[in-house]
N, C-alpha and C positions, 0 to 999 in steps of 0.2 A: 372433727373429721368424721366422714363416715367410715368406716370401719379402716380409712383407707386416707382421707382430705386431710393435710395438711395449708391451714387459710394463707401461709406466708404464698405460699404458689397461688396465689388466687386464681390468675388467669386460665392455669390448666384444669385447675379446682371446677372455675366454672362452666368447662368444655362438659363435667362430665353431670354436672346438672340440667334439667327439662323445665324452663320456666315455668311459674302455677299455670296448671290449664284452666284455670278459672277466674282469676283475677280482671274478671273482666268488667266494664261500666256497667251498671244499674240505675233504676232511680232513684233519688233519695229517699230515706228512709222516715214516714209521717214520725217515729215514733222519736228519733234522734236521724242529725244530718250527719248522713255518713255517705256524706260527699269524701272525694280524695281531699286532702292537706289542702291545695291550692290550687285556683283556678275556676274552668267553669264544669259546672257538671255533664256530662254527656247523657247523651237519651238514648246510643243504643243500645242492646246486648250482643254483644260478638262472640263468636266460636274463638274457642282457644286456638293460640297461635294466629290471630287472623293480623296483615298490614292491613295499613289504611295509609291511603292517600293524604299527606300532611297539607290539600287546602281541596277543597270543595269544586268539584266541574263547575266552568261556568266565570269563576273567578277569578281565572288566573289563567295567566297563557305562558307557554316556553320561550323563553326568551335567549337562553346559552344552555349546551348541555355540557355531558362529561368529556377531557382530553384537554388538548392540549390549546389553547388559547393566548394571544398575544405573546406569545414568548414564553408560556410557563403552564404549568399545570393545573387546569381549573378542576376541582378536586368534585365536584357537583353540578346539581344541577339550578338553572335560576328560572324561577316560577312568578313571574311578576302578576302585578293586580294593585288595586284600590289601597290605599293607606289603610289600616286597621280592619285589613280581612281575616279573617280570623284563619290563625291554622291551628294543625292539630297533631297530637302524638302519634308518630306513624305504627305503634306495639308498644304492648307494656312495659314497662319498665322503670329505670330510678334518676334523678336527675342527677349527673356527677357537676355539671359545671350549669350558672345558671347568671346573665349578669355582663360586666364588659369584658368585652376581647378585641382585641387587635386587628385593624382590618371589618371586622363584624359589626363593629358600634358595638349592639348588643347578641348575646348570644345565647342558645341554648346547648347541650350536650344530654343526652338518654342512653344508658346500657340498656341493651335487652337481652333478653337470653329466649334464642327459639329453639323448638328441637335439640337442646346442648348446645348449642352455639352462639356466641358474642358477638353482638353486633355493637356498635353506638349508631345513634342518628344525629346528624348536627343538623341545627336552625339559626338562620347567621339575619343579621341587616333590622332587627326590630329596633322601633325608637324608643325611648325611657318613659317605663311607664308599660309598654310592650309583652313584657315577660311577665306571665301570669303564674308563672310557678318558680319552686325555688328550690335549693343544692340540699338533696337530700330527699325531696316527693318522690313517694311512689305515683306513677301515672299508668291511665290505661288507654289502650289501643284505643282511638279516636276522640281522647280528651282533649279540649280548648286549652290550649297552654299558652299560644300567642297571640299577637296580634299584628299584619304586615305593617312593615315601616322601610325607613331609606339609611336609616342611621349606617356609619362606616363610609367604607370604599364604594359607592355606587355608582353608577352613569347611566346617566345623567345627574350629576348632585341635586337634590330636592325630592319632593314629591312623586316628579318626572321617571324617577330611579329605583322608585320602593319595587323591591321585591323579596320575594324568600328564597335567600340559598339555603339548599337543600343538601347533606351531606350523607352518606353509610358507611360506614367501616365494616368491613369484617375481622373479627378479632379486637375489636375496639378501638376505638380512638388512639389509645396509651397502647403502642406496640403492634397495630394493626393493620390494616392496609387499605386506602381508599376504594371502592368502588364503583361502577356505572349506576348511579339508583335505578335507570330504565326497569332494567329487569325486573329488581325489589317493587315496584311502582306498577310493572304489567300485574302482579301476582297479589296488588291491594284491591278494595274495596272504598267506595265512598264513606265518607266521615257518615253516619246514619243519627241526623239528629230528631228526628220524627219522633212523636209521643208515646204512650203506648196504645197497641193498637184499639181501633172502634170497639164498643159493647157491641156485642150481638145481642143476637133475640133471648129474652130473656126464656127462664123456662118457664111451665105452666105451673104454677105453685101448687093448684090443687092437686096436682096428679104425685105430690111428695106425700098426701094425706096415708095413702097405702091401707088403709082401711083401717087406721088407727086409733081416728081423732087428732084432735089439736096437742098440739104439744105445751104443757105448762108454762106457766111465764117462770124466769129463775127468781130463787127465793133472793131476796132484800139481803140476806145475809152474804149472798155471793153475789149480788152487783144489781146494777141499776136497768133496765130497758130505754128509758127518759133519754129522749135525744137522737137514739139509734133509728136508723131507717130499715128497712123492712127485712133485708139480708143480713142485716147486721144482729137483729132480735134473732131470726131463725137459725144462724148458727153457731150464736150463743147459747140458746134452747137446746139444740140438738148437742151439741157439745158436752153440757150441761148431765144433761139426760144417757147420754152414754158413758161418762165417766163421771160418775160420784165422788171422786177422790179428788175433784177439782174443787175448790171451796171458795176461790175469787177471779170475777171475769170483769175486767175495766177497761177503760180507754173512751170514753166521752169527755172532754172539756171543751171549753167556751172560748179557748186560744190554742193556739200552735203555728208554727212556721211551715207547718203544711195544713192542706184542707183534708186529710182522712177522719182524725180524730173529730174535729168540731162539726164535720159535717155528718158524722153519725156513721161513717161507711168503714170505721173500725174498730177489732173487739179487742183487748189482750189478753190472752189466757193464762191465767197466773199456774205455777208447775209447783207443786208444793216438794219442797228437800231436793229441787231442781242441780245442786251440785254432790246428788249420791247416784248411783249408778242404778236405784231402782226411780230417781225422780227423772234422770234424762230416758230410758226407756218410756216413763208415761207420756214425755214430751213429745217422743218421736212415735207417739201409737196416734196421740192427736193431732200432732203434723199430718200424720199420713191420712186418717181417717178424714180430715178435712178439703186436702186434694184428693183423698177416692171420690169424692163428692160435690168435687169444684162447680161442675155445673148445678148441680142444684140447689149448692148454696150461691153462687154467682160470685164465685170468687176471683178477685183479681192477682192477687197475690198476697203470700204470708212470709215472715220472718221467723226464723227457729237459728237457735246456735249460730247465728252471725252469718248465716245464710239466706241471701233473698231468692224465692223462689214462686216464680211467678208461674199461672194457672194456664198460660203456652210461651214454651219456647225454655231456657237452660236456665237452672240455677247458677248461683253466683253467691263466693264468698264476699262479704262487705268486709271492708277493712272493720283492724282492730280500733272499737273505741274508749278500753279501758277500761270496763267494769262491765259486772254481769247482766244490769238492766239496759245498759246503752247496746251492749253484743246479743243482746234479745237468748240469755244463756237462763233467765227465770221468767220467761213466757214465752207462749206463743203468739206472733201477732199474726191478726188476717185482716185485709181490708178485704172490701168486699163492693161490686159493682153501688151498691148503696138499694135501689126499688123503691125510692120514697119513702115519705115518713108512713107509718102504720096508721088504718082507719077503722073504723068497723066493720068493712069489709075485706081487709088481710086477710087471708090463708097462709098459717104458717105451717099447717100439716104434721107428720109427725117426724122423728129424727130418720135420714134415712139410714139405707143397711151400711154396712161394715166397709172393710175393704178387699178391696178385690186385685191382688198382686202389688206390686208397685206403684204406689201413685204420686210420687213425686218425677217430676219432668225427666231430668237428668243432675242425681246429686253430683256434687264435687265439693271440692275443698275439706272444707271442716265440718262442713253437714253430714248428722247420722253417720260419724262414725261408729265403724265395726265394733259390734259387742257380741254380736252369734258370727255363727259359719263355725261348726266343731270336724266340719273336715271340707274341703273345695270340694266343689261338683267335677265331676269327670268331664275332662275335656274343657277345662279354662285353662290351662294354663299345658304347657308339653307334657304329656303322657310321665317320662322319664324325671319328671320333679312333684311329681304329685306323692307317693308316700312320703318320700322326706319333706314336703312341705306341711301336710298334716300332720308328723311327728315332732316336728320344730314346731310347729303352732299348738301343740298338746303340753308345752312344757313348764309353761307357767298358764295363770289365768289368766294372765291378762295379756298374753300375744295369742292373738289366732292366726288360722292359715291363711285367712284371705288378708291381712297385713303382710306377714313374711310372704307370701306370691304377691303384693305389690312393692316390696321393697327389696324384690329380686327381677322385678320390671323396670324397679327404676336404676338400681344399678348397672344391670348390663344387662335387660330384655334377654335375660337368659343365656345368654351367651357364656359358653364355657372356659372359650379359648380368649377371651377378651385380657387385654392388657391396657390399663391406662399410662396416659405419658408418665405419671408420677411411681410406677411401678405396683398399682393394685391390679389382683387379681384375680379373675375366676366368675361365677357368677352374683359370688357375695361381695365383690371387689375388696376381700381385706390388703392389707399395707403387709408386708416382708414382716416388722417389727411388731403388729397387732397379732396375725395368724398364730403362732405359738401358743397363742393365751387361751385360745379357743378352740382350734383345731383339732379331731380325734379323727380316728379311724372308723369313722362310723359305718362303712361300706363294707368294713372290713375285705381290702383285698391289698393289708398289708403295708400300705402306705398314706400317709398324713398330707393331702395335699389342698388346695385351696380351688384347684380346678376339677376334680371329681366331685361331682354332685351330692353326693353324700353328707361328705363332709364340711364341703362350705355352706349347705342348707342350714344343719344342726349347727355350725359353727354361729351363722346367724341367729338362729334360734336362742342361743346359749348366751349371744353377744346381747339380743334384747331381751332377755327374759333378768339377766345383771342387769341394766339398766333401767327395766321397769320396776324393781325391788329399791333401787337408790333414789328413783323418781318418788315411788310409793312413801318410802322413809319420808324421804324433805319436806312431801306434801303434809305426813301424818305430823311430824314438830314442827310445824310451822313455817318452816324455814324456804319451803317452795310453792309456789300459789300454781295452780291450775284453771283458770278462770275460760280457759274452751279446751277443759278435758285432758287428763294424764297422755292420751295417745302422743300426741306433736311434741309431748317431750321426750316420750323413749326415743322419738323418732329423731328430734333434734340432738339428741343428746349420744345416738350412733352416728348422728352426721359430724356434729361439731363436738363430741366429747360431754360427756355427765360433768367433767368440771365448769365446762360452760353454760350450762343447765344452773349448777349448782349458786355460782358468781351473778349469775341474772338474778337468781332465786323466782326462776321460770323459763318461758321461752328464753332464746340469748340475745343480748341487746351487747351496743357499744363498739359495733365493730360493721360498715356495709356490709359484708362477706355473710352476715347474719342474717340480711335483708336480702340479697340476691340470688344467696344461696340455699341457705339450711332453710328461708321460710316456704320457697318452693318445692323444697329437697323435701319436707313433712307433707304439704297441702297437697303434694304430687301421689305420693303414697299412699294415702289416706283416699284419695279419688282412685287411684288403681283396688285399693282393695274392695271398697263400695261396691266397684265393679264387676269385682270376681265373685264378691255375697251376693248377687244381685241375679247373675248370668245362668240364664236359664239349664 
């Protein structure tokens, strides 16, 4: 729980979580496919929280909608079209049911969680063979999960009959209540399966020269040029050449299941002692140094800490793929538009300057988590919570302020008077039974309450600053792995409890409530504080 969740209540539990705002489709990843579980890969990248329309204009026509029909309650909508049109996951989320149902032939069911709120989406009438994903995938907003079919109750039987019904709940399926999808449907967007976008004009190489000369080739002992195309030499060179403490730069071979690596247009920058707190700092000086400089290295995009982050438009957490070189956590990679192979006539000029503010697009998730911010900037967050947020983030080392003001956004967006169904309160939202343990008078005006700011700041504070000490412990004997950083377990382990932390011996597995909940409930946090270190 967070200070506050009890998982037996799941349903109210999830009212008061924000699905990840980030979780969204990418491309696969040249270096490992980190495509979702099952299905087909999507090609857009979507804003958090975005619907999508579950079949493509064009393909589908209406054929029955929401109410009441022949006698009984038609619970959706039916979007008929072609056998095996492809439809799509209308919002992220997790498959609860996937398979035959009654009535349906075949069926799909999706929880979502938008803005704190429970939806499912049902997908009814696919033939066998149909269903592209299975009970338990996590899916994102506009992924290929189907294919239209006639299977079930349809009319006309045959071919003549295929359609996709279309279902929403609000509240979910399990206890929830039908609704009109029109609306949810006016407020989508189309499935976007388009590439990524055209090269433009490339830059003028020599004008990277800066009056320096050429920039050295890397030595032998840190990796090879053989193979690399023209963009791929120069921001390995430059790379190279600004940070000495790099000692291996790879990623050329002669196969892969994507064309980046073989075709020369990616580097990996190896991160030396990449899971100590001074190797992820060098990681994310070269992350950023490499998008301050996008254009003139002609970069398309890079991977860092399990974040893809392309050179226009949002980052994007990629799923977990279970170890530190597949979650990109001991290098950095960059592809890069490519420029041809190298000739005697290259211009590789020399590294260029530093960076200049922020240059990654827009982090989120897991990416560049908070390790500075020693006090919020004035004016991010309500006037009235800003000392006690920087004294709550002063209290161990390893919580800062701009985590506690993200994880006082995500529990009740500040709100003082807030009361959840399950009886948390305040703007820490602790539980009746937790408050006591942590609670002091820190305002001193006399009274120990959970709704004075004072006291539920520092109570926060107190609550993770315990928790990042039991996380630290497990990590140091063994006994709890870290594998994307100490942060997401203080965090999950005030959502769902350090014993839950502990029983995983990491993130918490073994339970949905795990997946739907605590892993948005961390990735949620972690993008708010980004935000507040970030915010001018």
């Amino acid at each position: 729980m967070s200070a506050r969740i009890t998982f037996g209540a799941a349903l109210t539990a999830f009212l008061m979580v924000v699905m990840l705002v980030v979780v969204i489709f990418m491309p696969s990843d040249p270096d490992e496919d980190c495509s979702v579980p099952s299905g087909s890969q999507p090609g857009a990248i979507l804003p958090a929280g975005t619907k999508v329309k579950p079949m493509k204009a064009g393909t589908y026509q209406l054929t029955s909608g929401f109410g009441e029909r022949w006698g009984s309650m038609h619970q959706g909508q039916d979007l008929a079209g072609p056998v095996d049109t492809p439809i799509y996951a209308t919002a992220d989320g997790v498959v609860v049911e996937a398979g035959p149902a009654r009535g349906f032939g075949m069926w799909i069911v999706v929880d979502h969680n938008i803005d704190g709120r429970v939806y499912s989406s049902v997908y009814g009438h696919m033939n066998d063979g149909g269903v592209l994903v299975k009970k338990g995938d996590q899916v994102r907003a506009g992924q290929h999960i189907a294919n239209e079919g006639y299977n079930g109750e349809v009319s006309p039987p045959g071919p003549g009959g295929a359609h996709l019904h279309f279902e929403i709940w609000e509240g979910g399926r399990s206890g929830g209540t039908a609704i009109d999808p029109a609306p949810w449907l006016s407020e989508s967007v189309e499935p976007d399966g388009s590439s990524a976008s055209p090269v433009g004009p490339r830059p003028n190489t020599a004008e990277l020269a800066q009056g320096t000369g050429e920039m050295a080739a890397i030595p032998a002992s840190v990796g090879s040029e053989a193979n690399w195309q023209v963009d791929t030499v120069r921001v390995a060179r430059a790379v190279h050449a600004k940070f000495p403490e790099i000692q291996t730069i790879g990623g050329w071979r002669p196969r892969d299941d994507f064309p980046d690596h073989p075709s020369g247009r990616a580097a990996d920058i190896m991160i030396p002692n990449y899971d100590t707190g001074a190797g992820k700092e060098l990681g994310d000086r070269v992350a950023q140094y490499v998008m301050a400089n996008k254009d003139a290295f002609n970069v398309e995009y890079i991977i860092w800490r399990q974040q893809y982050i392309p050179a226009e438009g949002t980052s994007n957490v990629m799923e977990d793929r279970g170890g530190p070189t597949a979650n990109h956590y001991d290098h950095v990679h960059v592809t890069t538009r490519g420029g041809g192979m190298p000739s005697g006539s290259s211009v590789f000029g020399s590294a260029p300057g530093g960076i200049a503010g922020n240059a990654i697009p827009v982090p989120c998730g897991t990416g560049f988590v908070i390790d500075g911010g020693d006090v919020i900037k004035a004016g991010v967050i309500p006037p009235e919570f800003e000392p006690w947020v920087n004294k709550a983030g002063s209290m161990c080392p390893q919580i800062k302020p701009a985590l506690v003001a993200g994880l006082l956004k995500q529990e009740a967006g500040f709100r003082v008077d807030l009361v959840s169904p399950d009886g948390a309160r305040g703007p820490a939202q602790f539980m009746p039974g937790t408050w006591p343990t942590y609670g002091r008078d820190d305002d001193g005006n006399g009274q120990v309450s959970p709704t004075d700011i004072g006291d539920a700041v520092m109570a926060s504070g107190r609550y993770l600053c315990e928790i990042a000490g039991q996380v630290d412990a497990g990590v140091s004997a063994g006994s709890i792995t870290a594998p994307r950083g100490p942060v997401e377990l203080y965090l999950a382990g005030y959502n769902a409890g350090f014993g839950a932390v502990q029983r995983s011996g990491g993130f918490p597995t073994g339970s949905p409530d795990y997946e739907i909940q605590t892993r948005p409930y961390a990735d949620k946090i972690q993008a708010y504080a980004r935000e507040f270190e970030m915010a001018a």
